[in-house]
N, C-alpha and C positions, 0 to 999 in steps of 0.2 A: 504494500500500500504506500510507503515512505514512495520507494522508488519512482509510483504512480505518478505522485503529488510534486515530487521534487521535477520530476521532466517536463511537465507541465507547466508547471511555475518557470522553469529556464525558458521554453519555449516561448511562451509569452512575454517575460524579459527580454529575447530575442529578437521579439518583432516587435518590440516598442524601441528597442535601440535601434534596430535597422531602420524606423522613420524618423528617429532624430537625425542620425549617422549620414542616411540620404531624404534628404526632405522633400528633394522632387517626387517622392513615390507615395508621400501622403498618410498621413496618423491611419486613416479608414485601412489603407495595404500593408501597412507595419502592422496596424492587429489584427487582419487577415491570417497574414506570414504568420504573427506569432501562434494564432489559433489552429493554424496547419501543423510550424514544428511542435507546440503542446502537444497535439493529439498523437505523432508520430514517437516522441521523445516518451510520453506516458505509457504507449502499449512496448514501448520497446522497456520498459522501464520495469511493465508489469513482466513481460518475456521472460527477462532478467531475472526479477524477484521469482517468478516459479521455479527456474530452473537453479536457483540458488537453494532453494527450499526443499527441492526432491533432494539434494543432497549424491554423495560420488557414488555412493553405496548403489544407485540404478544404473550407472553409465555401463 
């Protein structure tokens, strides 16, 4: 869950800095971007958190 919450949270810090960073592309497509990398950085996050959880013992 940490995992979830934290990629999401960077994500969206991502795409609020990408619209200050380049400002011709507008606050509305910096939280766009950011809502795109949250959602990708979250499932990759949660990926992460399962397979850290099943532990070596299944590999």
């Amino acid at each position: 869950m940490l995992w979830t919450v934290g990629g999401a949270v960077v994500g969206l810090l991502l795409g609020i800095a990408s619209s200050l960073v380049f400002p011709g592309i507008g606050v509305g497509a910096g939280v766009g971007v950011g809502l795109a990398l949250g959602a990708a950085l979250a499932f990759a996050g949660h990926l992460f958190a399962r397979d850290r959880e099943r532990g070596r013992s299944e590999r």
